[in-house]
C-alpha positions as CSV (number, residue, x, y, z in Angstrom):
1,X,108.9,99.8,100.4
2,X,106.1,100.0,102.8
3,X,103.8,99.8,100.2
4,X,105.3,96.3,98.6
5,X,105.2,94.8,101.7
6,X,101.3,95.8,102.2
7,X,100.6,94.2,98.3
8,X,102.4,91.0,99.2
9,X,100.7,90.3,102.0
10,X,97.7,90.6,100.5
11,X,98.8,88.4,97.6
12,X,99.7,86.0,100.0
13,X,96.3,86.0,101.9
14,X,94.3,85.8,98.6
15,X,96.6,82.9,97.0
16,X,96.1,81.3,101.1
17,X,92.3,81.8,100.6
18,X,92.2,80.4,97.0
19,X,94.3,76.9,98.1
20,X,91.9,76.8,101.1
21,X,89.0,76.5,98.8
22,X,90.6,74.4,96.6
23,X,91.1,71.9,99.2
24,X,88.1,71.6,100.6
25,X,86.1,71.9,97.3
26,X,85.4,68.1,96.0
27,X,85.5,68.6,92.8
28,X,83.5,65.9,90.5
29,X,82.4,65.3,87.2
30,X,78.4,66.5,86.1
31,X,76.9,64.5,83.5
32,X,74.9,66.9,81.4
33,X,72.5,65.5,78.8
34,X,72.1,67.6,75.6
35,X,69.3,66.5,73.1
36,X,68.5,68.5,69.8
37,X,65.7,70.1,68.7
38,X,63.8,68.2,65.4
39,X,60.4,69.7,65.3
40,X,58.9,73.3,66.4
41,X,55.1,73.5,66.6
42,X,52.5,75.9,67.9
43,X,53.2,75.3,71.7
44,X,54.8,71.8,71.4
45,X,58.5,70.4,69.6
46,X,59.8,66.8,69.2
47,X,63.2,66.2,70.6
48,X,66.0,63.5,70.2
49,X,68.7,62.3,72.1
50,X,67.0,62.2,75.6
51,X,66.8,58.7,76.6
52,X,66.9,59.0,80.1
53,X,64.6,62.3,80.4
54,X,61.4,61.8,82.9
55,X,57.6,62.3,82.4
56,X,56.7,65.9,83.0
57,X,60.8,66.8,83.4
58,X,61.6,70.7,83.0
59,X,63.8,71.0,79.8
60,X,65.6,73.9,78.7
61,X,65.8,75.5,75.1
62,X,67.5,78.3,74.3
63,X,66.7,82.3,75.2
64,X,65.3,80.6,78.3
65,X,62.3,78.5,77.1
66,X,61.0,76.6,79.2
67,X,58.9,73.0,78.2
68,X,57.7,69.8,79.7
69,X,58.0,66.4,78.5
70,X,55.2,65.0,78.0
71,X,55.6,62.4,75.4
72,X,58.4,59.8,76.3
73,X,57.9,57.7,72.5
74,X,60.8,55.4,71.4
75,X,62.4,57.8,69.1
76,X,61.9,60.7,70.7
77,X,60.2,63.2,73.2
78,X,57.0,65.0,73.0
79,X,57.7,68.7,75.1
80,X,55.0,70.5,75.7
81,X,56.5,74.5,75.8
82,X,56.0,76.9,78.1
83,X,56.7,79.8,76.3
84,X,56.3,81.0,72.7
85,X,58.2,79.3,70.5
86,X,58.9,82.0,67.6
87,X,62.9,82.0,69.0
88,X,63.0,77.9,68.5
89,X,63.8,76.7,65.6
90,X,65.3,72.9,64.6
91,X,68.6,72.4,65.4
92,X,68.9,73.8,68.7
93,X,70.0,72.5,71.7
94,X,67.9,71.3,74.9
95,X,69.0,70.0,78.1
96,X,67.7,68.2,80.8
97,X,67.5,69.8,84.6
98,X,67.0,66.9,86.2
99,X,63.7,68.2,88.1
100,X,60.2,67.8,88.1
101,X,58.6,71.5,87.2
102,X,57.9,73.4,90.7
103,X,56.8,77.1,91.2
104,X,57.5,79.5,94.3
105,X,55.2,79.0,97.7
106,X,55.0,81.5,100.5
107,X,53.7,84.2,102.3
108,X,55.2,86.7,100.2
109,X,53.3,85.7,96.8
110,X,50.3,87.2,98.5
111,X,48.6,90.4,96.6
112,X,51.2,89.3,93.9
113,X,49.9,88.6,90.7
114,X,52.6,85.6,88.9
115,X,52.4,83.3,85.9
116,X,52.1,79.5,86.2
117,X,56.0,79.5,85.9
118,X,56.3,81.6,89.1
119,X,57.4,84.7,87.4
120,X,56.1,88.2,88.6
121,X,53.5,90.4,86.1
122,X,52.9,92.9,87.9
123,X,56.2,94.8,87.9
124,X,57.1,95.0,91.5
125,X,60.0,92.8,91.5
126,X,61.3,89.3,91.9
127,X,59.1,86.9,94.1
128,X,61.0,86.2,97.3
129,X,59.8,82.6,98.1
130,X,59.7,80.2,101.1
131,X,60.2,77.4,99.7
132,X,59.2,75.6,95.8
133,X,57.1,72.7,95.0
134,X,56.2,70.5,92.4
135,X,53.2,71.6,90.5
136,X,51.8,68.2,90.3
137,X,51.2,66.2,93.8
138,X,49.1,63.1,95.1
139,X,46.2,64.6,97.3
140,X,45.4,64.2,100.9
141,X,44.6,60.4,101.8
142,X,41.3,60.0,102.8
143,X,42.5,59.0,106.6
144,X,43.8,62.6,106.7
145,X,40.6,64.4,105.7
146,X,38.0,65.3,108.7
147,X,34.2,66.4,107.3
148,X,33.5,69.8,105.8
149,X,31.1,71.3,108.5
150,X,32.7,75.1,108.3
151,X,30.5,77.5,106.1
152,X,32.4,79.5,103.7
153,X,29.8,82.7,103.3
154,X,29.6,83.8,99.6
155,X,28.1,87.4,101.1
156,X,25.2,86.7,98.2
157,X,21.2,85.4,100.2
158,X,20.2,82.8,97.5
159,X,23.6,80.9,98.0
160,X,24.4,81.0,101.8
161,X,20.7,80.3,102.3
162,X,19.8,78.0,99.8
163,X,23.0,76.6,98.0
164,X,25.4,76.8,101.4
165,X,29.1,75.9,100.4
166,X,31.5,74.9,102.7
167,X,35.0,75.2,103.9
168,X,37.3,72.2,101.9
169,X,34.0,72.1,99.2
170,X,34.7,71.9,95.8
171,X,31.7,73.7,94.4
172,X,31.2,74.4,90.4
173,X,30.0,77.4,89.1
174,X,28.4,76.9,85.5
175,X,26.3,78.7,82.8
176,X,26.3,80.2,79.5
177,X,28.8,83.1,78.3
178,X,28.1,86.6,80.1
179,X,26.0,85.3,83.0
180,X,27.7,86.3,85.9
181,X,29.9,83.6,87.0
182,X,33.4,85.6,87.2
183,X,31.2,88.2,89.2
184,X,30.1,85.5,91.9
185,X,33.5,84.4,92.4
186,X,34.9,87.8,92.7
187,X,32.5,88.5,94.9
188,X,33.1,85.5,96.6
189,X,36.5,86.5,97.4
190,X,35.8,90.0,98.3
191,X,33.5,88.6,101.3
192,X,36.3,86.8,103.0
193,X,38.0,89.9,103.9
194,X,38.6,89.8,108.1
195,X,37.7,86.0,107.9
196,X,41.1,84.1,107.6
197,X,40.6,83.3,104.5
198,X,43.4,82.8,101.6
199,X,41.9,83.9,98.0
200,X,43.4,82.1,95.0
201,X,42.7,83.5,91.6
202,X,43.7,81.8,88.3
203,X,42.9,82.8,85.3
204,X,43.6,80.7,82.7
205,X,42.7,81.7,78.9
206,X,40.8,84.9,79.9
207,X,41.6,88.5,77.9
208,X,44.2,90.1,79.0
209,X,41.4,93.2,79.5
210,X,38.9,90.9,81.7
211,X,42.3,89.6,84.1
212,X,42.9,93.4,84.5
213,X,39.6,94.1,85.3
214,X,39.2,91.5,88.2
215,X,42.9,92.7,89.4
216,X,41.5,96.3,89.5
217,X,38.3,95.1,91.5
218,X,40.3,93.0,94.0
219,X,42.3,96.3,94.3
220,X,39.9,98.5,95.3
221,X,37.4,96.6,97.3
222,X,40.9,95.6,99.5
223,X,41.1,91.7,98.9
224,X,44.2,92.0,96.7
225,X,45.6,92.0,100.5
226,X,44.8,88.5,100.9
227,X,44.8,86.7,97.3
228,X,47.5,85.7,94.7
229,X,46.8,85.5,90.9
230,X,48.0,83.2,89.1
231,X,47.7,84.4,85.0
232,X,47.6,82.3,82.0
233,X,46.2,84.5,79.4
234,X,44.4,83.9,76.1
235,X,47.5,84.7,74.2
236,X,50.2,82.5,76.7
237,X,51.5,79.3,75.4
238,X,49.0,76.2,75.5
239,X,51.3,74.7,78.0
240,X,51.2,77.3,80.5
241,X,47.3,77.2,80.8
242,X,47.5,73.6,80.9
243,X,49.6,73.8,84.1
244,X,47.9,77.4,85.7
245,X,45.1,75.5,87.8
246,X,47.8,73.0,88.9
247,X,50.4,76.1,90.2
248,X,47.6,77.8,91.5
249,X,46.7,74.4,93.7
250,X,50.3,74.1,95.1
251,X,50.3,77.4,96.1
252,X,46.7,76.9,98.0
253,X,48.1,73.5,99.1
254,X,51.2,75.4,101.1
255,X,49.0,77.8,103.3
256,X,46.4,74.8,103.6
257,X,49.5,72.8,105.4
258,X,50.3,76.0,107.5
259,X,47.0,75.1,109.0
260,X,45.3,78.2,107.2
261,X,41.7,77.9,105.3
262,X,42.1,78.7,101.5
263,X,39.8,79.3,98.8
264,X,40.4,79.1,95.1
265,X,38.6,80.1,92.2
266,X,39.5,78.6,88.5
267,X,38.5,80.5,85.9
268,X,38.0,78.7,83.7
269,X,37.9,75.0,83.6
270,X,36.4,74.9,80.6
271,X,39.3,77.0,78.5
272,X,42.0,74.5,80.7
273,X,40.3,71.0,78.7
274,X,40.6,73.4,75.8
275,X,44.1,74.1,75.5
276,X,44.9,70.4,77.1
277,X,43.1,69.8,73.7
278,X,45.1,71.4,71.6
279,X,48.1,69.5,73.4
280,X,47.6,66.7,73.1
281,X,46.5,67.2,69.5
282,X,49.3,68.7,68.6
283,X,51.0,65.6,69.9
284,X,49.4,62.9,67.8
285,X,47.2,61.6,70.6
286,X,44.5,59.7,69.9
287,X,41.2,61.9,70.1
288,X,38.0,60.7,71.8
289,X,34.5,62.6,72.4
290,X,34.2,66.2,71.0
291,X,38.3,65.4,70.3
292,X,39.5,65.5,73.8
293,X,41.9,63.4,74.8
294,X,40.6,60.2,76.6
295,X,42.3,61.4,79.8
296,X,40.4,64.4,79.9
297,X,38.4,63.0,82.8
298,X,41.5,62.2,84.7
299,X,42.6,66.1,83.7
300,X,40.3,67.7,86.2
301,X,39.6,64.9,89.1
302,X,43.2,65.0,89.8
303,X,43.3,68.4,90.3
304,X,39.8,68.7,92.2
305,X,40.9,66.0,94.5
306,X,43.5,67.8,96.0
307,X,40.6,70.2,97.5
308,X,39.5,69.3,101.0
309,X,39.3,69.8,104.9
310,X,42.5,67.8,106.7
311,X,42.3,66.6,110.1
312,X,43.2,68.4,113.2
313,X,46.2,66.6,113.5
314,X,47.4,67.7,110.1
315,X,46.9,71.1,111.3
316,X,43.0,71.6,110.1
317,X,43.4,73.6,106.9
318,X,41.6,73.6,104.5
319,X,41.3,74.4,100.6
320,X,38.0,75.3,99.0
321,X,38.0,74.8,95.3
322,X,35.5,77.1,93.2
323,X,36.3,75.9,89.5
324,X,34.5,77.9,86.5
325,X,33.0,76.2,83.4
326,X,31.0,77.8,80.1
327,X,28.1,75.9,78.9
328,X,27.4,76.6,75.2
329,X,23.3,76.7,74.8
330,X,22.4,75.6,78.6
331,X,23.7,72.0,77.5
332,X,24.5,71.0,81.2
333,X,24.8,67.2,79.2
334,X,28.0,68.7,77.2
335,X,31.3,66.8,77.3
336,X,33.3,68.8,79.9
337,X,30.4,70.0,82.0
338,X,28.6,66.5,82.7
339,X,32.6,65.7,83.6
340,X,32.8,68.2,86.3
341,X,29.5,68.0,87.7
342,X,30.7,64.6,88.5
343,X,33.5,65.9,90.2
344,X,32.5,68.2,92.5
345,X,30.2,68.2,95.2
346,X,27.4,70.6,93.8
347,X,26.6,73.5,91.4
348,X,26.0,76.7,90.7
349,X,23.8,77.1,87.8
350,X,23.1,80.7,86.0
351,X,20.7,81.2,83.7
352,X,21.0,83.7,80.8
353,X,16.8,83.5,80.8
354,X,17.1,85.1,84.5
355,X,19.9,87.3,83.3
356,X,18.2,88.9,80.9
357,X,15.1,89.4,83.3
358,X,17.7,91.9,85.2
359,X,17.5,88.6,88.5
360,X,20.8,89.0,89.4
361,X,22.6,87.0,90.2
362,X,20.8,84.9,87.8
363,X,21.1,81.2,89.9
364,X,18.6,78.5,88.7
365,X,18.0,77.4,92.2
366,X,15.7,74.4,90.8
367,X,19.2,72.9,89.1
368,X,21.4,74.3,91.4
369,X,22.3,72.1,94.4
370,X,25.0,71.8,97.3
371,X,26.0,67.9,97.9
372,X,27.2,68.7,101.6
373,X,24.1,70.6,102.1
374,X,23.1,72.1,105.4
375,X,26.0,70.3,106.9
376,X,27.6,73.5,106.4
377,X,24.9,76.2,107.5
378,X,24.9,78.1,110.3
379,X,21.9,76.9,112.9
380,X,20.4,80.6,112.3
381,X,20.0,79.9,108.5
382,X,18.5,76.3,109.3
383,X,16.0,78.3,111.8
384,X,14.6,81.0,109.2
385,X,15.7,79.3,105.4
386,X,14.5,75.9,106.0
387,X,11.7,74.9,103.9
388,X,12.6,77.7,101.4
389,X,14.4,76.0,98.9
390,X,11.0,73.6,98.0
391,X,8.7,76.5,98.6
392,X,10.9,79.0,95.9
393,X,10.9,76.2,93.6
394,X,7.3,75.5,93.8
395,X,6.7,78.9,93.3
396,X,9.0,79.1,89.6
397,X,6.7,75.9,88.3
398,X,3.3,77.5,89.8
399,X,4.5,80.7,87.6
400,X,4.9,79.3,84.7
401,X,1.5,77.4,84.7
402,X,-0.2,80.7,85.8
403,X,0.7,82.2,82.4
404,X,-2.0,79.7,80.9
405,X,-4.7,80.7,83.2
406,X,-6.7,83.8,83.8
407,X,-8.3,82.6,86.7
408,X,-6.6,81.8,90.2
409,X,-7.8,81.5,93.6
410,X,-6.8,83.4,96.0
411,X,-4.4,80.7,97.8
412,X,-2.5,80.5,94.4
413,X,-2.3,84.0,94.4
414,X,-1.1,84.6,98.2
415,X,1.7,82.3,97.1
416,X,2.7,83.6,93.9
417,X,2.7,87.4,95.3
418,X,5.0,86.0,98.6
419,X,6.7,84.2,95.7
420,X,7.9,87.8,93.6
421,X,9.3,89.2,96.6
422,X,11.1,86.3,97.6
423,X,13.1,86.7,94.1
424,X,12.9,90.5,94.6
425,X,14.8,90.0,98.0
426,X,17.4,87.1,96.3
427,X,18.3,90.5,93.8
428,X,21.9,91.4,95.0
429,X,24.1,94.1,93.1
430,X,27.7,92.9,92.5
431,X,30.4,94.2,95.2
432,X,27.7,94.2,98.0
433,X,28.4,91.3,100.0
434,X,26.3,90.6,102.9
435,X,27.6,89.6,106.2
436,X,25.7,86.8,108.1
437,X,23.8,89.0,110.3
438,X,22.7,91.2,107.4
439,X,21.3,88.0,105.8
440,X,19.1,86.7,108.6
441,X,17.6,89.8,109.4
442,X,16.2,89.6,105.6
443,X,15.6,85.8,105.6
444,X,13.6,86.1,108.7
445,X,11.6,89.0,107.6
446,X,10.7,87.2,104.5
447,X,9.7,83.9,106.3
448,X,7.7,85.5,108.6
449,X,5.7,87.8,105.6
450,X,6.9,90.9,106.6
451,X,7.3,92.4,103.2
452,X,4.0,90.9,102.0
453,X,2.2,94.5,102.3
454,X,5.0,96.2,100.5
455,X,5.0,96.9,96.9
456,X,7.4,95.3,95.1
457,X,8.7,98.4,94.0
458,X,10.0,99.5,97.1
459,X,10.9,96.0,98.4
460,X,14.7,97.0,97.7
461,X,14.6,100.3,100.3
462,X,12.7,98.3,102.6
463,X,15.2,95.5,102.5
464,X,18.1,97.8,103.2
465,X,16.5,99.4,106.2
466,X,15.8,95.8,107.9
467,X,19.0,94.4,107.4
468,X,20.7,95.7,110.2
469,X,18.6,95.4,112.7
470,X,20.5,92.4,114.5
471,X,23.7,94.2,113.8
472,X,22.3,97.4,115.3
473,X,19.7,96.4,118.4
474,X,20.8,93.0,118.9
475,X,24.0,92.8,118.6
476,X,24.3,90.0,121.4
477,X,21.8,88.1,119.0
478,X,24.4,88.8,116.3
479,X,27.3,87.4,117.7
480,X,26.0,84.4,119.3
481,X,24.7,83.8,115.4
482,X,28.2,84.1,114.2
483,X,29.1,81.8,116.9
484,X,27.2,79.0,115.6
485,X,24.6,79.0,118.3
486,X,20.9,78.3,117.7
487,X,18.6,81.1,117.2
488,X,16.1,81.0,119.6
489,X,12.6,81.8,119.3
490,X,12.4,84.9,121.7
491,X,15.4,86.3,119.5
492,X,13.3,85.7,116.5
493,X,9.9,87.4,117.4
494,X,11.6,90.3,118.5
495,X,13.4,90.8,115.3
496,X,10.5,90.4,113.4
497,X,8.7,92.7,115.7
498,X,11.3,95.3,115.1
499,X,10.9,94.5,110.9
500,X,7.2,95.0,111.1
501,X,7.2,98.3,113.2
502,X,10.2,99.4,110.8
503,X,8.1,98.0,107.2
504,X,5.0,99.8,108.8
505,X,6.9,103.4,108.7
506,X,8.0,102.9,105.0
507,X,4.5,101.8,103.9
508,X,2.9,105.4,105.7
């Protein structure tokens, strides 16, 4: 009996609950549209019966494909998909969600390494977001940006000295296949460990091997602590390399709100116009030069653009943009390259002739250039790295014309033997950053022809034993460099004293 009157009154609480929610549940109609499937392509499809869908609207196929529409014609819809489209076929059903694709922003996508789409590859679980955001959003107005006047070290001499990029730069790194560029950028992002700095990597139509490579570096030089990747590979749907570099922007654009200074590296730019290409091929649009689309321009300024330095009363951040592009024969006056170049505010040239030399890493400084300049640059590298850039360059020209002559004077000769060991010291091995101490140390030595009695040979032992001597006997003088204050002339003659006495023990 007891137990009857237990079960009823807990068939009358339930039933209590359930009218309760029932009441105060407004219950309404939802519209759902539902097109149909007519065509299924290599990474696109053509749907009907979606008058009302929006440009770039996330659409849903069966066995949870994704796709984008892209396309709004007058009989039906151009979708660019999102996923592989072997599970598609005509026929099927595709409804509209009503919402502009967005991806997952936060603090906890960092050492995470996601697809465009916001889902996790790297097998530790779902991604826990803040918040979402579209994947596609206007830029800062220019009111809101303030100058870019915060260097953003690279770690490698011939850069920070004489190519100097900084914080809210949008800098291009370009040269032939297999010359180093994905090494700079890794390298890049390795150097901002303990510096505040957000690292962005996305890959977008690299190998699968190569994208586990750089996740293995980031790994064990530490910097996976700090950077997201963001994965299109080779063998991922044209769509989702065509929106990678965008993701990857929204996701640099949230910590750049939070006030924090980001940095992100596309790689590459060059395999994005590719596979927008293909798209918009595959879509019947009209082809232009090389058979990109005539947007193609519009492609990559739009997403550059969103790259800057905001003001401090948008909270100061900042979001450096390194994008990647492949030249094919050292055309620099190819279709896509001459495009970015355009874009960005300077580049980084590598030449395969200077690769192959063993000069790594192998920057043409003659066509390499930074557009904010020494803007950027600490006062220490202004003090010791000044004239450097027209003397180096002189040097490369005055080489080459020495080949044709057996007979120099000895002026031309001073030069072009200071010249050699100013590109023996620009040498750096990959996953050696220097810090900015390290740097000056060398520069000054150099500037003030400390190595000049030292075979070239050994220039590479004598290089590491003068690099520390700010960090180790001044380290006052090092801090007030990192500090941005001006490197007086005492400071310097006493470092280069200390380089000489430390030169003239390695040359005994």
């Amino acid at each position: 009996m007891d137990i009857d009157l237990s079960v009823r009154a807990l068939l009358d609480e339930t039933f209590n609950t359930f009218d309760d929610t029932l009441t105060q549940h407004n219950f309404k109609p939802r519209l759902i549209e539902i097109g149909e499937v007519t065509y299924v392509g290599r990474g696109n499809a053509r749907v009907i019966g979606l008058p009302n869908v929006q440009s770039e609207e996330l659409l849903q196929f069966p066995n949870h494909v994704l796709g984008l529409a892209l396309n709004l014609d007058m009989d039906d819809v151009g979708v660019v998909l999102l996923d592989h489209s072997d599970q598609l076929t005509a026929g099927d059903e595709v409804r509209r969600t009503h919402r502009l694709l967005d991806i997952p922003v936060g603090e906890s996508l960092i050492g995470r390494v996601i697809d465009p789409v916001g889902r996790p590859l790297d097998g530790h679980g779902p991604i826990s977001a803040a918040d979402r955001r579209p994947y596609e959003r206007e830029p800062a107005s220019i009111i809101n940006r303030a100058p870019v006047t915060v260097p953003l070290q690279t770690g490698f001499k011939v850069i920070d000295a004489l190519i100097p990029i900084g914080r809210g730069q949008r800098e291009l790194i370009l040269g032939d296949r297999q010359t180093g560029k994905t090494a700079i950028a890794i390298d890049t992002i390795i150097n901002q460990r303990n510096k505040n700095v957000v690292c962005i990597y996305c890959a977008i139509g690299q190998r699968n091997t190569a994208v586990a490579k750089v996740i293995d570096d980031l790994r064990k030089y530490d910097a996976l602590e700090y950077t997201a990747v963001v994965v299109a590979e080779s063998d991922a749907a044209p769509g989702l390399q065509f929106v990678a570099p965008y993701a990857a922007t929204t996701l640099g654009e949230y910590f750049m709100d939070q006030g924090q200074d980001v940095l992100v590296v596309y790689d590459d730019l060059t395999s994005h116009a590719r596979a927008y290409r293909e798209l918009s091929l595959l879509l019947r649009r009209p082809p232009g030069r090389e058979a990109f689309p005539g947007d193609i321009f519009y492609l990559h300024s739009r997403l550059l653009e969103r790259s800057t330095h905001l003001r401090d009363s948008m909270g100061g951040g900042s979001l450096t943009a390194l994008p990647i592009a492949e030249t094919e024969a050292q055309n620099l006056s190819a279709y896509i390259p001459t495009n970015l170049i355009s874009i960005t505010d300077g580049q980084i040239y590598l030449s395969p002739q200077l690769f192959q030399k063993g000069i790594l890493p192998a920057v043409d400084v003659g066509r390499s250039v930074s557009r904010v300049g020494g803007k950027t640059q600490l006062p220490a590298y202004r003090a010791v790295a000044g004239d450097l850039r027209l003397s180096y360059a002189q040097f490369e020209e005055l080489e080459a014309f020495s080949r044709f002559s057996s007979r120099l004077d000895e002026e031309t000769l001073t030069t072009l033997e200071r010249g050699r060991r100013v590109r023996e010291i620009f040498k750096q091995s990959q996953y050696q950053p220097l810090s900015v101490p390290q740097q000056i140390s060398i520069l000054l030595s150099m500037a003030a022809g400390v190595f000049d009695t030292t075979g070239i040979p050994l220039i590479r032992s004598a290089e590491q034993r003068v690099q520390n001597i700010l960090v180790d006997e001044f380290p006052d003088v090092s801090e007030a460099i990192l500090a941005g204050q001006k490197f007086s002339e005492e400071d310097q003659r006493e470092t280069i004293q200390s380089a000489r006495e430390i030169i003239q023990s390695l040359n005994q």
